[in-house]
VMD Tcl script that draws the C-alpha trace (Angstrom):
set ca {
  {-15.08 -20.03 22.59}
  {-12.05 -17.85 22.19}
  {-8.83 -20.15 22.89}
  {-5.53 -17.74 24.27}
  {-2.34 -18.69 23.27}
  {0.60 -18.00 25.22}
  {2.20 -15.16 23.21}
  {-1.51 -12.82 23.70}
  {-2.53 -13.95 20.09}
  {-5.65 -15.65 20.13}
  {-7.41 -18.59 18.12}
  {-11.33 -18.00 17.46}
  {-13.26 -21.10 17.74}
  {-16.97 -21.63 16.38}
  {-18.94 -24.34 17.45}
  {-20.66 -26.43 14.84}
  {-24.08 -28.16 15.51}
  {-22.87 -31.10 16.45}
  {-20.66 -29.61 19.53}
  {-17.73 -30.22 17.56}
  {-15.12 -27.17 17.46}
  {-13.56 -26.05 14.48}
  {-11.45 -22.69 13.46}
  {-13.64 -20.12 11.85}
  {-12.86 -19.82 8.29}
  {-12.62 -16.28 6.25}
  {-16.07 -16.31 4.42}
  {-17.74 -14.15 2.13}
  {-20.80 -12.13 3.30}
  {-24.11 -14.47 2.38}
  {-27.31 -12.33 1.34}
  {-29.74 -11.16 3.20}
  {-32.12 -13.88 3.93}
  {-34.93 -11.49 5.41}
  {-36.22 -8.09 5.66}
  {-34.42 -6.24 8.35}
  {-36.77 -3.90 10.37}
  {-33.87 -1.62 11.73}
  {-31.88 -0.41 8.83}
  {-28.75 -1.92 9.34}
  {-25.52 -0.62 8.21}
  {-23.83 -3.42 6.14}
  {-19.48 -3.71 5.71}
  {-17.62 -6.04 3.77}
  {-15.53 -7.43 6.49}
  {-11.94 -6.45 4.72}
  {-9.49 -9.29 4.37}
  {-6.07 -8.70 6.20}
  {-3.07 -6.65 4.09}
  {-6.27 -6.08 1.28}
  {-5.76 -2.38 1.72}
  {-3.95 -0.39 -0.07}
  {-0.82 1.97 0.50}
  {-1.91 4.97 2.41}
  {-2.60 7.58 0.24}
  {-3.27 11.21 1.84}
  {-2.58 14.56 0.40}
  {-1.65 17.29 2.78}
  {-4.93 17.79 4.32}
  {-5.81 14.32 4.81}
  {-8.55 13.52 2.54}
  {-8.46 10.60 -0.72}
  {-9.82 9.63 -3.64}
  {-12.75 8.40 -3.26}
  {-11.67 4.83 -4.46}
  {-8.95 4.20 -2.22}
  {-11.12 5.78 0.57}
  {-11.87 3.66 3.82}
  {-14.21 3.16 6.47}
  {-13.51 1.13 9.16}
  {-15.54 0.48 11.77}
  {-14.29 -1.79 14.88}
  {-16.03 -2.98 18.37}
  {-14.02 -2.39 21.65}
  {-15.64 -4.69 23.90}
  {-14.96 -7.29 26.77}
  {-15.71 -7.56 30.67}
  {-15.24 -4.89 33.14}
  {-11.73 -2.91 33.87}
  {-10.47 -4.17 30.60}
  {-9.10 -0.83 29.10}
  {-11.91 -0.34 26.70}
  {-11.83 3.83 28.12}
  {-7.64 3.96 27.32}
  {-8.05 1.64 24.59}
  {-10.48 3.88 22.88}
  {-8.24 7.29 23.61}
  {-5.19 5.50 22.31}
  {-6.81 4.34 18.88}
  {-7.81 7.90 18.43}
  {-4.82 9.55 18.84}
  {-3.09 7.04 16.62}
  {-4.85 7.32 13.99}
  {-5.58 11.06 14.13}
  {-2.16 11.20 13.74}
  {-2.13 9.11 10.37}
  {-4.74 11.69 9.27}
  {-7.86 9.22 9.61}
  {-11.19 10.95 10.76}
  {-12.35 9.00 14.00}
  {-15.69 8.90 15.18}
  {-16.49 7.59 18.87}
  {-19.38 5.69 19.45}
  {-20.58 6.46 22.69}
  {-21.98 2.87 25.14}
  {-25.78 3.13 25.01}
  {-25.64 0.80 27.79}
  {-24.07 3.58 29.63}
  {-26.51 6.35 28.53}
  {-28.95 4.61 29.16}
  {-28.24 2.94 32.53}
  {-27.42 6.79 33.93}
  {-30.54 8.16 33.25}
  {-31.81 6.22 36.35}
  {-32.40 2.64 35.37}
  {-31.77 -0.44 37.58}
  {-32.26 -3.78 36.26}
  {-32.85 -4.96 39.87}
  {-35.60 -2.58 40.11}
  {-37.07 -4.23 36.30}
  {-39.80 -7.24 36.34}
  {-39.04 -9.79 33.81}
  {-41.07 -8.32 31.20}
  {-39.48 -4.32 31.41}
  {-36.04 -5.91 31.35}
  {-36.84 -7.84 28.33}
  {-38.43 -4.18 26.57}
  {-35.77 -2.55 27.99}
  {-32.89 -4.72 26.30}
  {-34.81 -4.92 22.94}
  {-34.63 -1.09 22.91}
  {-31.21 -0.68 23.64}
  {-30.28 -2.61 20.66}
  {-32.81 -0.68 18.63}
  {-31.27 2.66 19.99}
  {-27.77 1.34 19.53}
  {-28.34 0.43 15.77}
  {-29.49 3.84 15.18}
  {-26.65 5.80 16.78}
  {-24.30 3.74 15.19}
  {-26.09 4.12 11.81}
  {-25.67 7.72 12.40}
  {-21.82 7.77 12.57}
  {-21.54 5.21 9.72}
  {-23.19 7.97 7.69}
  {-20.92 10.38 8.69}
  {-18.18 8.19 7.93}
  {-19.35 7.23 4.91}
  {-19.75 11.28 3.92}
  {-16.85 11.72 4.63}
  {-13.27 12.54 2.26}
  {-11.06 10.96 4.69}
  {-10.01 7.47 5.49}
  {-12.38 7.18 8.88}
  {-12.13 4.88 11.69}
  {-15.16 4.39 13.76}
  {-14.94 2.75 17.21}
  {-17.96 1.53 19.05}
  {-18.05 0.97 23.22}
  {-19.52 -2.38 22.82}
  {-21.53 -3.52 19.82}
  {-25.20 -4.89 19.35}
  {-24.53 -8.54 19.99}
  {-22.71 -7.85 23.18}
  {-26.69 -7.90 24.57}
  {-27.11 -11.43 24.54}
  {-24.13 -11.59 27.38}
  {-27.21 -10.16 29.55}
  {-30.03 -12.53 28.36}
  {-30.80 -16.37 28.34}
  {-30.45 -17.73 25.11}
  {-33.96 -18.46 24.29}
  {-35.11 -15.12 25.24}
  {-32.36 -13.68 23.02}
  {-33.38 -15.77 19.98}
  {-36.66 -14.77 20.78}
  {-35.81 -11.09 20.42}
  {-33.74 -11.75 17.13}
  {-36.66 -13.51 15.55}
  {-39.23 -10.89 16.48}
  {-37.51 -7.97 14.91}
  {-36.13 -10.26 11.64}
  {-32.65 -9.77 12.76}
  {-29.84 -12.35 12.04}
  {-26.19 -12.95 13.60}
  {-24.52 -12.82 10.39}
  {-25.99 -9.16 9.35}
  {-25.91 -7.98 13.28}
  {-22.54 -9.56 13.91}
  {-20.55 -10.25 10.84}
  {-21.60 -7.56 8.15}
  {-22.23 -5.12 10.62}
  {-18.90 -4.33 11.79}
  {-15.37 -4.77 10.41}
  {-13.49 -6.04 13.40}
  {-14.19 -7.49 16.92}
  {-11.57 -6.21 19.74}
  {-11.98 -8.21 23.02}
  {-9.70 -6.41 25.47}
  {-9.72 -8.99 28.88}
  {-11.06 -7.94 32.01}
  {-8.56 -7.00 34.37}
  {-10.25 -9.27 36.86}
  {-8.58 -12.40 34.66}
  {-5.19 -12.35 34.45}
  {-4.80 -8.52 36.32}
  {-6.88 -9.12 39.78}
  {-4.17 -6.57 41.52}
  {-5.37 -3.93 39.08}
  {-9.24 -5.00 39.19}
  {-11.40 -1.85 40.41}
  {-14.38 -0.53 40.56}
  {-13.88 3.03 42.06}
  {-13.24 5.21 38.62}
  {-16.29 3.90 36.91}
  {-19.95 5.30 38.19}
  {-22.09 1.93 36.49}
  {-19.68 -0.73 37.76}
  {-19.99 -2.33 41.02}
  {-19.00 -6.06 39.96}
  {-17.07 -8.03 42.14}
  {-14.18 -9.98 40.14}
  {-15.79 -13.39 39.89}
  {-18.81 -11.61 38.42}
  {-16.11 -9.44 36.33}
  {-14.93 -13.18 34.87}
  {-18.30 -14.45 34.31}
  {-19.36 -11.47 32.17}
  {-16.33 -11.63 30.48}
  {-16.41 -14.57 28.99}
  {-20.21 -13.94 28.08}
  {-19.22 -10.78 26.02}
  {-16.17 -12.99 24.50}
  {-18.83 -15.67 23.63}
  {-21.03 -12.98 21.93}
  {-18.74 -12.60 19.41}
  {-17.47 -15.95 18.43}
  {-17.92 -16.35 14.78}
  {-17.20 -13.48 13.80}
  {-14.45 -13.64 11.08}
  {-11.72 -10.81 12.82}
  {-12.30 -11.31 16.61}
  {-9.17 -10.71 18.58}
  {-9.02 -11.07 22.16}
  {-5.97 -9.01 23.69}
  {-5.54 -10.60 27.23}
  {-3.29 -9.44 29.89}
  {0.06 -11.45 29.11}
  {1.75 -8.58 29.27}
  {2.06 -5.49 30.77}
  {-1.55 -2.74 30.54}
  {0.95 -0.62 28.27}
  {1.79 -3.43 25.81}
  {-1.90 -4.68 25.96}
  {-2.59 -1.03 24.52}
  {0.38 -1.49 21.81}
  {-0.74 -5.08 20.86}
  {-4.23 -3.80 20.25}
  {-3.57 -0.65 18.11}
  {-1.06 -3.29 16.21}
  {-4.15 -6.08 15.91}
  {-6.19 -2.91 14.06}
  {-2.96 -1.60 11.64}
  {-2.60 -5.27 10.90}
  {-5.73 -6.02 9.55}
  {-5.79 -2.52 7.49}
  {-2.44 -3.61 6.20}
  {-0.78 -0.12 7.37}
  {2.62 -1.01 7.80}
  {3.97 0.83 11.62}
  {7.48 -0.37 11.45}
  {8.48 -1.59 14.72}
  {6.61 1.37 16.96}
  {4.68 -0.79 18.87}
  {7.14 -4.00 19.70}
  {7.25 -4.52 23.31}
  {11.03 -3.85 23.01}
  {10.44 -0.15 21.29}
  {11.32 2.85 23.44}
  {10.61 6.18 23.47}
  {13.36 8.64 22.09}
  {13.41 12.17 22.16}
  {15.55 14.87 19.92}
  {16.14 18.39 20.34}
  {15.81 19.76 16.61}
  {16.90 23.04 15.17}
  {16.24 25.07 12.43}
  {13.29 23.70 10.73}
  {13.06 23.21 6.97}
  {10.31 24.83 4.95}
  {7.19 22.84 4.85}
  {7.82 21.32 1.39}
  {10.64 19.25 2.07}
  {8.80 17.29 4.75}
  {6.82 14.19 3.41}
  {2.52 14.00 4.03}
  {1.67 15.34 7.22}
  {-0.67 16.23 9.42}
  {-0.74 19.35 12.22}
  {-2.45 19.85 14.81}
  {-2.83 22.66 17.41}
  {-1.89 21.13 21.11}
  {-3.07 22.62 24.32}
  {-1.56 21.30 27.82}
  {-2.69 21.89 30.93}
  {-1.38 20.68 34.43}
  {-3.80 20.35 37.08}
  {-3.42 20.28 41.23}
  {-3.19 16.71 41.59}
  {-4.02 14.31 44.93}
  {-0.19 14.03 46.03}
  {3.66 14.29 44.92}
  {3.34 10.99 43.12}
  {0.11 11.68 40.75}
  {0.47 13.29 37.94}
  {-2.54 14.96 36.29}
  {-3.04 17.30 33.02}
  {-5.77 17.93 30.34}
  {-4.69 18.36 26.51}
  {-6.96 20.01 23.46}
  {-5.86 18.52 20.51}
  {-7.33 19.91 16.90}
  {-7.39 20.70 13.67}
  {-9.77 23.78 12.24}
  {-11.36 24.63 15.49}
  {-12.20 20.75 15.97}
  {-11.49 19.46 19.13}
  {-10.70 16.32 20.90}
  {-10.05 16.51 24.82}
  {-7.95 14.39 26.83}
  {-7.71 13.70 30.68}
  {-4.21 12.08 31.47}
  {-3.87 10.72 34.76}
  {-0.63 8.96 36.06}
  {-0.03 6.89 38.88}
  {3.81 4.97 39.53}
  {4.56 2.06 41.12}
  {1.22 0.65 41.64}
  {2.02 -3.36 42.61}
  {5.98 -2.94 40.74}
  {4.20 -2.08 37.66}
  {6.29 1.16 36.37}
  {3.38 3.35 36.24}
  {-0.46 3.60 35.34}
  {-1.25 5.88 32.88}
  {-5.13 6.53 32.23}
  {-6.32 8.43 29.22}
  {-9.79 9.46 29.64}
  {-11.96 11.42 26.30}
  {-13.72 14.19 27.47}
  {-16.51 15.93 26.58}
  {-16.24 20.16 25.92}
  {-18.14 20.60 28.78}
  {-16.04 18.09 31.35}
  {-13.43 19.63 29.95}
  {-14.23 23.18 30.66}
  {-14.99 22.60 34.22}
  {-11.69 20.55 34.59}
  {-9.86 23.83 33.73}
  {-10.78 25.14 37.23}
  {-8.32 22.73 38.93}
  {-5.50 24.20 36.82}
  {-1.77 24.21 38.53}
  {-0.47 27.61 38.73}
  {2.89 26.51 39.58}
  {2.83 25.84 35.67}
  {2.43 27.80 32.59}
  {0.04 26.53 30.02}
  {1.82 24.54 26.78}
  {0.83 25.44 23.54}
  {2.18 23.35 20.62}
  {2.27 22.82 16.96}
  {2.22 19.51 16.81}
  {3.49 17.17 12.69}
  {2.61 13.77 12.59}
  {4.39 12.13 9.44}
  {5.90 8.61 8.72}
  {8.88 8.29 7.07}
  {11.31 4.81 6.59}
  {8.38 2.65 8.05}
  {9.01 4.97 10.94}
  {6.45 7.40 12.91}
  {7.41 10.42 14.18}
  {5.83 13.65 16.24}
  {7.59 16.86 15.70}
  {6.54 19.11 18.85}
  {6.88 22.76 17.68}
  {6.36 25.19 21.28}
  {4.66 28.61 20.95}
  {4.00 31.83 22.72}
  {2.93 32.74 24.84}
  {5.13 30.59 27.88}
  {8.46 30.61 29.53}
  {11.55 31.95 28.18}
  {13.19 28.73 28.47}
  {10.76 27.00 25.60}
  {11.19 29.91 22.80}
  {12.00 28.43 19.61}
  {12.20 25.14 21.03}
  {11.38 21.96 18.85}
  {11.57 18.64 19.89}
  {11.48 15.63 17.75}
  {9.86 11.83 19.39}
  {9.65 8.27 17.90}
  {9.79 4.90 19.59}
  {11.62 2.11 18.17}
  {13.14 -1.02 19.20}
  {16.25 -0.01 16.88}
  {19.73 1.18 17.97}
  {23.11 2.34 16.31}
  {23.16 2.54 12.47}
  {19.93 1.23 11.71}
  {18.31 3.80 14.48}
  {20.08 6.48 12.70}
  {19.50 5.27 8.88}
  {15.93 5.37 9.66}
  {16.18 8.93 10.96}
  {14.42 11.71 8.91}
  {17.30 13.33 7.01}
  {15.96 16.69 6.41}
  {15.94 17.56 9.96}
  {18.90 19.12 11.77}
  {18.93 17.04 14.80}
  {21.38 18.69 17.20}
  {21.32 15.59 20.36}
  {19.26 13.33 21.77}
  {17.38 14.49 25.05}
  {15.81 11.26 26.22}
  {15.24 11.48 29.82}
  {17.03 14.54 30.26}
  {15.12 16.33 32.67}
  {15.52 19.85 30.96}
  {13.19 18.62 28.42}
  {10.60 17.45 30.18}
  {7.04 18.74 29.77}
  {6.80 18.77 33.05}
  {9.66 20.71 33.93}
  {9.20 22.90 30.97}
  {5.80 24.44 32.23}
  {7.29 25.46 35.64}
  {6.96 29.00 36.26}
  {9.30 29.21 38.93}
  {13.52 29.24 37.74}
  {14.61 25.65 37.69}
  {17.72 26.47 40.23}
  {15.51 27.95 42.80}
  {12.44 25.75 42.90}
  {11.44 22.48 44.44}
  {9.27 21.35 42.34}
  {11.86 20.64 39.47}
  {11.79 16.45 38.72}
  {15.02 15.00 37.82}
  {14.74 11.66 35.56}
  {16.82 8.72 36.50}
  {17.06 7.55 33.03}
  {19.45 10.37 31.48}
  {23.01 9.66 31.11}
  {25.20 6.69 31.67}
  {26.33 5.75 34.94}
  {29.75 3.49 35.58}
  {28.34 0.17 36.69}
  {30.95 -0.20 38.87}
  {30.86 3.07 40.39}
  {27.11 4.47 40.15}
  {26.44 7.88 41.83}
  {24.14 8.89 44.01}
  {20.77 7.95 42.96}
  {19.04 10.65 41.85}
  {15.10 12.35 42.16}
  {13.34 9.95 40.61}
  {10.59 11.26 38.21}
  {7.77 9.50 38.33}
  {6.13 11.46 35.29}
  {9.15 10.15 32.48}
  {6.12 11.11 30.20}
  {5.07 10.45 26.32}
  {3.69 13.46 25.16}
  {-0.20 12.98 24.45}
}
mol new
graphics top color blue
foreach p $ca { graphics top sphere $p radius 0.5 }
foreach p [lrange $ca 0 end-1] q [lrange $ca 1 end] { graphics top cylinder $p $q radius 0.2 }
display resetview
C-alpha cells in the first residue's frame, strides 16, 4: 500500500510474501524472463537528478545523446485532477521546449462507443478487459515511437496505464490474464513506464469538491470513488517512482506539487516556481531587445478567446497555443468561491474539432487576443514574456507584459530579474492589465463590464477604503 505522510509526500510500500511490509528499493531492470506476445515498449526507469543540464538550441531539439524520453502514468480514482493535471504538465513543459504527446484513456474510448459492463456476462467482461490492455499497449507503443523519433526531449503522459486493469478484476482472474498472454508486472509495470503519478480522488480528502456532473463515464458515488481509489493506488505498488499527490493542500498546489514530483525526478531544476508560497507577478516591459541577447527560448503563437459564460461569476475562454501550424487547444473554465476555496480553475485539452464548435459561443463584448508568447529560464527562474499583436484594441498596441511566480521579495526578487529587459513597473493586479479587461471592446470609462482587482495597491490598515469590485477572474495567463 501507499502510506501518506502529512506534508503530501508519500512512502511506497511493497508487500513481501510473507505479509511483511518493507520500502521498495531502487532496482535495476531484471531480463526478460519470457516471450512477450504484445510488443512491449521497454524504459530504463531513470534514477532521480541522473539527467543532465537541459540542453536546447533555439528550436528545441538535442543531441541525440543527451536526448530524453519520458514517459509518466496519470492515474488514481475518480475527480482526482487527472483532466487539469494532464493540461498543466503540457503547458509546462511545452514551455521548456519538450515535445508532449497525450495518451488518450482507452477505457474511455472504449466505454463511449456503447459498452456497459452491467450489460457484460462474466465471460465478455473478462474478453473485454483482456482487449483493452491489448489495445492500450498498442496505442501507447505508437506514441513511444513517435517519441522515440523524435529530436526533442519528449514527455509522454498516459490517462491511466495497463496495470490500472487489475483495479477492475479479482486477482485470480487477473493473474489468469497475465499468464495467458506471457505478460509480467515487472515489464508491464516497472520497465514499461518511467514514473507512476497517483493524483487522490477528490472523494478522499476533497468530498465538498467530489462530482460527477462534468464527466459523461462517471456516475460513482464517493464511497465507490474511495474504493476504486485505493484499487488503482494498489495497482501500482512496486513500482520504483510511484508518487501519490493527495489533497493536503489546496487543488492548485496539488497541481504545483505534481508538476514539481515530475521536474524532480528529471533533475530540471524550477527554482522556487512552484512553492506553495510563490505568487504570480506581472511587469509591464518596454522596448524589447533584439532576439540575440535573450538566453534559449521558445515562442509560441497564442490565440484567446472569451466565450458567453453561465453568469457574472464564471469565467470562460478557449486558447490555441502553437508552434509551426501545430496546435494544442485549451478550454479554461473558472469558478470563485466554491466552499471558501479562492477559485476553481479547470483546464480542459481539446480536440480541433471541440474546439471549432466552441468558437460559436464566442463573447462579442471582447476582441479576440493574439499573442507572441517567449518561454525562457533564466537565474533558476521561469519566465513568460507576452508580446500582443494586431489586429485588437488600441489600448494593447505595442504592449508587452512580462510574468513569473516566485516566493521571493526585495533584493533577491529583483537580483533574479532578467537584466536585459527594460522593466518599466510592476502591474500585478492592476486591473488595466488584465486579460480580461484588455479584450473589452467597449471604452473602459463607459462600460460595465470593466472588473476591478482587489489586490492592486496598498491600502492603510488602519484606514482601508472602500472595498472595491472584486474580480473574480485575477487570472494566470494560459
Amino acid at each position: 500500500m501507499a502510506t501518506l505522510l502529512s506534508n503530501g509526500q508519500q512512502s511506497v510500500m511493497a508487500t513481501t510474501s510473507n505479509g511483511q511490509e518493507q520500502k521498495q528499493q531502487q532496482h535495476e531492470p531484471e531480463e526478460q524472463q519470457q516471450q512477450q506476445r504484445v510488443e512491449i515498449s521497454k524504459s530504463s526507469s531513470p534514477k532521480p537528478g541522473a539527467m543532465p543540464s537541459l540542453k536546447l538550441n533555439r528550436m528545441g531539439s538535442v543531441s541525440p545523446k543527451d536526448k530524453r524520453v519520458y514517459k509518466i502514468v496519470l492515474t488514481g480514482g475518480p475527480c482526482g485532477g487527472k483532466t487539469t493535471g494532464q493540461s498543466r504538465l503540457c503547458t509546462f513543459f511545452e514551455n521548456l521546449g519538450w515535445k508532449v504527446f497525450r495518451v488518450p484513456e482507452t477505457a474511455t474510448v472504449l466505454l463511449s462507443g456503447g459498452v456497459k459492463f452491467s450489460d457484460l456476462t462474466e465471460k465478455e467482461a473478462y474478453k473485454f478487459q483482456e482487449n483493452l490492455i491489448r489495445t492500450m499497449v498498442q496505442i501507447e507503443n505508437t506514441y513511444f515511437e513517435l517519441g522515440n523519433s523524435s529530436n526533442r526531449n519528449c514527455l509522454i503522459i498516459c490517462d491511466r496505464g495497463v496495470m490500472d486493469a487489475s483495479a477492475y478484476i479479482s486477482k485470480d482472474k487477473w493473474e489468469k490474464m497475465m499468464a495467458g498472454n506471457k505478460w509480467n508486472p515487472v515489464e508491464m509495470r516497472d520497465n514499461r513506464y518511467n514514473q507512476i503519478l497517483h493524483l487522490v480522488s477528490a472523494a478522499n480528502g476533497a468530498e465538498d469538491f467530489y462530482s460527477t456532473e462534468d464527466h459523461a463515464c462517471r456516475s460513482e458515488g464517493v464511497d465507490l470513488a474511495r474504493e476504486l481509489d485505493y484499487k488503482s493506488a494498489a495497482a501500482w505498488v512496486g513500482h520504483p517512482y510511484f508518487d501519490v499527490i493527495d489533497n493536503s493542500t489546496n487543488f492548485e498546489t496539488k497541481m504545483n506539487r505534481m508538476i514539481e514530483s515530475v521536474c524532480q525526478k528529471l533533475g530540471i531544476d524550477i527554482g522556487d516556481r512552484l512553492q506553495a508560497t510563490s505568487r504570480k507577478l506581472k511587469y509591464l516591459v518596454a522596448l524589447l531587445p533584439p532576439d540575440s541577447e535573450f538566453p534559449p527560448f521558445q515562442d509560441f503563437d497564442v490565440v484567446h478567446h472569451y466565450l458567453q459564460s453561465a453568469g457574472p461569476k464564471v469565467q470562460a475562454r478557449l486558447r490555441k497555443r502553437g508552434q509551426k501550424n501545430h496546435w494544442s487547444y485549451i478550454h479554461t473554465q473558472r469558478r470563485p468561491n466554491v466552499h471558501g476555496q479562492a477559485r476553481i480553475e479547470v483546464k480542459t485539452q481539446l480536440t480541433h474539432r471541440d474546439y471549432m464548435n466552441l468558437l460559436a459561443q464566442r463573447d462579442d463584448a471582447h476582441f479576440t487576443i493574439y499573442k507572441k508568447r517567449r518561454c525562457f529560464l533564466i537565474n533558476n527562474q521561469y519566465f513568460q514574456l507576452d508580446i500582443y499583436k494586431e489586429p485588437g484594441h488600441p489600448r494593447c498596441k505595442g504592449l508587452v507584459l512580462l510574468e513569473t511566480y516566485s516566493s521571493l521579495t526585495g533584493d533577491a526578487l529583483k537580483n533574479c530579474m532578467p537584466k536585459f529587459l527594460n522593466i518599466v513597473k510592476e502591474v500585478t493586479g492592476d486591473p488595466d492589465y488584465s486579460m480580461f479587461n484588455l479584450s473589452l471592446k467597449e471604452d473602459w470609462s463607459t462600460t460595465k463590464k470593466f472588473c476591478r482587482s482587489a489586490t492592486h495597491g496598498k491600502q492603510d490598515e488602519q484606514s482601508p477604503e472602500p472595498a472595491k469590485q472584486y474580480h473574480p477572474y485575477d487570472e494566470n495567463s494560459d
